[in-house]
Structures are given as C-alpha cells and as structure tokens.
VEXBANU-828471 format. One record per residue (C-alpha): chain; x, y, z; residue in one letter; residue number from 1. Coordinates in pm, whole numbers, always signed. Example, Ala and Ser with C-alpha at 12.3 -4.5 7.8 and 13.67 -1.06 7.14 Angstrom:
<rs>
> ch x y z aa i
> A +1230 -450 +780 a 1
> A +1367 -106 +714 s 2
</rs>
This chain:
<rs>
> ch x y z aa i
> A +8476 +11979 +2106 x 1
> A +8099 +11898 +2037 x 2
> A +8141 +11570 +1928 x 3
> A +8463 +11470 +2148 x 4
> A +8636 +11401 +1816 x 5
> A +8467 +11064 +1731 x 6
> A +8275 +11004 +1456 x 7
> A +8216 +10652 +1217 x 8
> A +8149 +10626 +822 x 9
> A +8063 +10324 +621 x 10
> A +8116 +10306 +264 x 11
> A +7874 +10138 +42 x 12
> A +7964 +9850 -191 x 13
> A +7893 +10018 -475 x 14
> A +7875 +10376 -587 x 15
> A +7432 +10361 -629 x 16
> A +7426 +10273 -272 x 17
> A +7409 +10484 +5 x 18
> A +7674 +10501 +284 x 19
> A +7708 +10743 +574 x 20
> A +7926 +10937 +814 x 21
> A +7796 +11013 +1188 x 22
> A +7941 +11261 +1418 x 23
> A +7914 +11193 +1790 x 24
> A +7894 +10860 +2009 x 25
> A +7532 +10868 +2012 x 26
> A +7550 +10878 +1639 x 27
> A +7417 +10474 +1631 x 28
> A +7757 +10293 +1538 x 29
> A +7719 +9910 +1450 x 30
> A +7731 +9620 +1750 x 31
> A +8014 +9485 +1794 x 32
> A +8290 +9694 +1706 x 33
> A +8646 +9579 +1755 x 34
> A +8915 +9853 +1879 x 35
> A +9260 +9844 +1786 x 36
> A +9474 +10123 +1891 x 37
> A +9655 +10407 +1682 x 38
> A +10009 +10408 +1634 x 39
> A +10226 +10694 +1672 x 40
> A +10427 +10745 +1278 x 41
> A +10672 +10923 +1161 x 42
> A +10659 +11330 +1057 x 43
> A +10626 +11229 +711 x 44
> A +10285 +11072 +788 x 45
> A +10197 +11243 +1067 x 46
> A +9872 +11404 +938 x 47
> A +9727 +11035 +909 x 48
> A +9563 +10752 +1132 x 49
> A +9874 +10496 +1215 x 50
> A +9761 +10127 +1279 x 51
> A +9956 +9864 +1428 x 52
> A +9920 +9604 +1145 x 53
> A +10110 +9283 +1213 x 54
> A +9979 +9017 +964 x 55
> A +9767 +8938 +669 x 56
> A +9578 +8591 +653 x 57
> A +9407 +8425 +366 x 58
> A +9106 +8192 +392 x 59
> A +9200 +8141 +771 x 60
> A +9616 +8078 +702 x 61
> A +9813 +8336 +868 x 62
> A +10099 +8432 +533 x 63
> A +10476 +8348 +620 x 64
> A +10568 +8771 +666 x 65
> A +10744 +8876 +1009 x 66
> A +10521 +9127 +1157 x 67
> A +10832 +9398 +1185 x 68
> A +10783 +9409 +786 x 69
> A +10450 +9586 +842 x 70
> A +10573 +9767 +1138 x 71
> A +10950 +9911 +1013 x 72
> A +10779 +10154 +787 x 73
> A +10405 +10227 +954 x 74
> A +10043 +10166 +810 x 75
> A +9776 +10428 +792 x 76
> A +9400 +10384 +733 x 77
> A +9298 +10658 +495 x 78
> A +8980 +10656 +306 x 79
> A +9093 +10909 +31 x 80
> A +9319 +10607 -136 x 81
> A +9132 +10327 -360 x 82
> A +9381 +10045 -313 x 83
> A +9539 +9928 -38 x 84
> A +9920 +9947 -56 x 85
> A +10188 +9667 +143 x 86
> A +10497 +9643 +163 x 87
> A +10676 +9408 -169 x 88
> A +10745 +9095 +114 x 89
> A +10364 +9109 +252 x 90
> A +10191 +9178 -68 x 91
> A +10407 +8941 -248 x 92
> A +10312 +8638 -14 x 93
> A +9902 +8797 +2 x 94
> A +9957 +8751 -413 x 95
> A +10083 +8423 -387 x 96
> A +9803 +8269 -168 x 97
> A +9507 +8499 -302 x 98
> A +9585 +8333 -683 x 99
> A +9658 +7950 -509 x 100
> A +9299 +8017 -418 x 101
> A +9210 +8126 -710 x 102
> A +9397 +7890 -973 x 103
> A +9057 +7733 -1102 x 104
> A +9012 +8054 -1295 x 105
> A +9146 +8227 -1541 x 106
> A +9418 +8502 -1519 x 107
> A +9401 +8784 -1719 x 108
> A +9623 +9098 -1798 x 109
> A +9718 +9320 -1505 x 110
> A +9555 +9673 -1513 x 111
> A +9756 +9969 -1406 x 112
> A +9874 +9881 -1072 x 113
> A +9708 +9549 -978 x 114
> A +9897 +9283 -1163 x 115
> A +9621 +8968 -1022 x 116
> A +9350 +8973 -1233 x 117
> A +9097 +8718 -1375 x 118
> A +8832 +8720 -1646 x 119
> A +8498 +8581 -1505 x 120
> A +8323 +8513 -1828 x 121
> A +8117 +8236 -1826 x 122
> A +8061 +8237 -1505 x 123
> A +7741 +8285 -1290 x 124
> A +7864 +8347 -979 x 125
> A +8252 +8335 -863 x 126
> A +8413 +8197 -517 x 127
> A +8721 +8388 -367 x 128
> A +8927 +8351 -76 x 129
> A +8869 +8573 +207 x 130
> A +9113 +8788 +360 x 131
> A +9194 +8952 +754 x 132
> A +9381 +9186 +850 x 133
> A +9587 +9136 +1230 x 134
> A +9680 +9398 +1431 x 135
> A +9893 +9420 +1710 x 136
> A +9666 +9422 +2054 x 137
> A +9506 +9082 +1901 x 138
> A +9190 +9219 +1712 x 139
> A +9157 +9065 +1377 x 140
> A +8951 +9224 +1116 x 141
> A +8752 +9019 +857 x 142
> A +8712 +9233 +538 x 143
> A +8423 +9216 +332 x 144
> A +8398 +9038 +32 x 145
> A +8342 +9378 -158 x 146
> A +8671 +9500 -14 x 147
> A +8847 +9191 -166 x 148
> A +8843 +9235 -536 x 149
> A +8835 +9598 -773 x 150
> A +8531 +9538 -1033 x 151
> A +8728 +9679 -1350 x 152
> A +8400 +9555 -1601 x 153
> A +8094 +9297 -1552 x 154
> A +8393 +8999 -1693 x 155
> A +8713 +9119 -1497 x 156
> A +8821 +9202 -1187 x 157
> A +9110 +9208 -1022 x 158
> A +9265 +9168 -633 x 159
> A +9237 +9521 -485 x 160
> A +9587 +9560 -329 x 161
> A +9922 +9659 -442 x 162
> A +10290 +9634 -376 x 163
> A +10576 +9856 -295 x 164
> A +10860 +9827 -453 x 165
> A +11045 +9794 -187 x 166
> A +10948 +9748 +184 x 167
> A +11036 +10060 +312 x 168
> A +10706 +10232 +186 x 169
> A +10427 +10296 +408 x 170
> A +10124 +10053 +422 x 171
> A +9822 +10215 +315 x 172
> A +9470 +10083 +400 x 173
> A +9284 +10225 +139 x 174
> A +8898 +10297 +72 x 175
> A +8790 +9923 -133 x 176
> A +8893 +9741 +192 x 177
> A +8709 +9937 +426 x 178
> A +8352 +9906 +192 x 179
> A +8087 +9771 +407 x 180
> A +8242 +9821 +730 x 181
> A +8152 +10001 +999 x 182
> A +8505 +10240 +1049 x 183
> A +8485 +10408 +1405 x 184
> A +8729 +10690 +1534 x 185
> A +8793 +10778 +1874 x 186
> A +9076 +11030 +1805 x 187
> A +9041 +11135 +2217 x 188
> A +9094 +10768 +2298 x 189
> A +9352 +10724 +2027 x 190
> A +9195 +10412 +1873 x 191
> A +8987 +10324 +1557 x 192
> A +8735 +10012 +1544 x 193
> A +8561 +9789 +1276 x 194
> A +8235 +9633 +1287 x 195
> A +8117 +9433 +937 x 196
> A +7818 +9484 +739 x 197
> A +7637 +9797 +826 x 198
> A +7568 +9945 +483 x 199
> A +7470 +9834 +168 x 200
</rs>
C-alpha cells in the first residue's frame, strides 16, 4: 500500500479552526508521540481500533476502578462518536472526582446524556481538573483541556463522557477527547500514538 497504512489527524478545538489528516510517515506528525498498542476485540467490534485502556486519573489521582473493568468488555478509539463512553463502575468514580474538583461551582441540569453539568455565569474564566487516560504497556495520555468538557452555550457546559448502564458495554473513546491531539495510526505495526497540542 502507498502509504503503508499509517496516517495521523488532529481535530481542532473548535469547529472555525482548522484541523488535518496526513497520509504517509513523512506526512510531519507531532514530536513526541507516545505508542500504545492495539488490542485484538471481539467480532462485534471488530471493524474498530481496540486499545488496552486500564485506568482513568483525575488531576494526577489514579480513580479506585480495577483495570479488568475496562478490559472485560474492550475500548475502541473512534473519531465518528462525540462523547466518550465507560463502563457504569469507571465513569461513575471519573463523575465522582471530576465534580469533587469542581464543587466550587454551580451544577446545573444534565443535558441528554451527560448528567455533570455546571452553569459558568459570572464567571471570567473557569478552572477544571484535568484528566489521563492509562493504558496497558505504561503510556499515559494527558487529554487536552478542550477534550475535557462539551461547550453546550457561552454559560454551560458539561463533562464530556458518559456511562453505560452496565459494565458490560464497550468503552468508546470518542471525538471531544481526542481534540487537539495529535492521533497517529500504524495499522502495519498494530499500534496508535498521541502527541498533545498540534492544532488549533
């Protein structure tokens, strides 16, 4: 194949800004770029890109969730979903710490799916933890602050994951997380890698 099946993509923080999507190693990819290496899922998912997800932390503090609740049913990366989905132990305890954080503002009504919301009114700029992602072979991914919280209006906002019912559903990382990094594919050496901050 011409380009050896790797290619990279960024996604821009918000829609006005430009992102892009290179085919090719020589394509330029960001410094720095961490590898983690693809899992192997079940039929039902087969079609996707499996990650070995183990943990979640939040502002630096790894949350209480045995890794073989990520791993029992499988986590894909897939940029055609908005927000990322967990399992309901794992996003439960994310939930938990992300409004702990957060309790110096004020909670407003959930909105569709995403049930942590706040109303920023009031306020000229706004402080939120930060949140990683582990995987498996060690790598831990920092995601950008854009790919923390879903801007619903100029006031509100709300944390851009949701929860299974259950935790037999399969983790999803889903487009909002991945804004601003740099998301690398090598298919042919069956691993994926992030770098931070390489669009706008």
């Amino acid at each position: 194949m011409k380009y050896n099946r790797f290619f990279s993509y960024c996604l821009p923080s918000i829609s006005s800004s430009t992102g892009h999507l290179t085919f090719g190693k020589g394509g330029g990819s960001a410094n720095g770029v961490k590898f983690t290496k693809l899992t192997t899922l079940s039929k039902r998912a087969s079609s996707f890109y499996g990650l070995g997800l183990t943990g979640i932390s939040v502002n630096r503090r790894q949350l209480p969730v045995a890794s073989s609740v990520f791993s029992s049913a499988g986590t894909i990366i897939d940029s055609g979903t908005v927000i990322t989905r967990l399992p309901a132990t794992a996003y439960r305890a994310l939930r938990d710490a992300f409004r702990e954080g957060m309790k110096n503002y004020k909670m407003t009504m959930s909105i569709s799916l995403l049930d942590t919301c706040y109303n920023f009114s009031g306020y000229k700029t706004v402080s939120y933890p930060g949140i990683a992602f582990r995987f498996g072979d060690g790598v831990t991914v920092d995601l950008d602050p854009a790919g923390i919280l879903y801007v619903v209006s100029s006031l509100q906002a709300c944390l851009a994951f949701a929860g299974h019912k259950d935790d037999t559903g399969l983790g999803i990382i889903g487009n909002v997380q991945q804004k601003r990094l740099e998301v690398v594919y090598d298919v042919a050496g069956k691993e994926v890698g992030f770098a931070p901050a390489s669009c706008p």
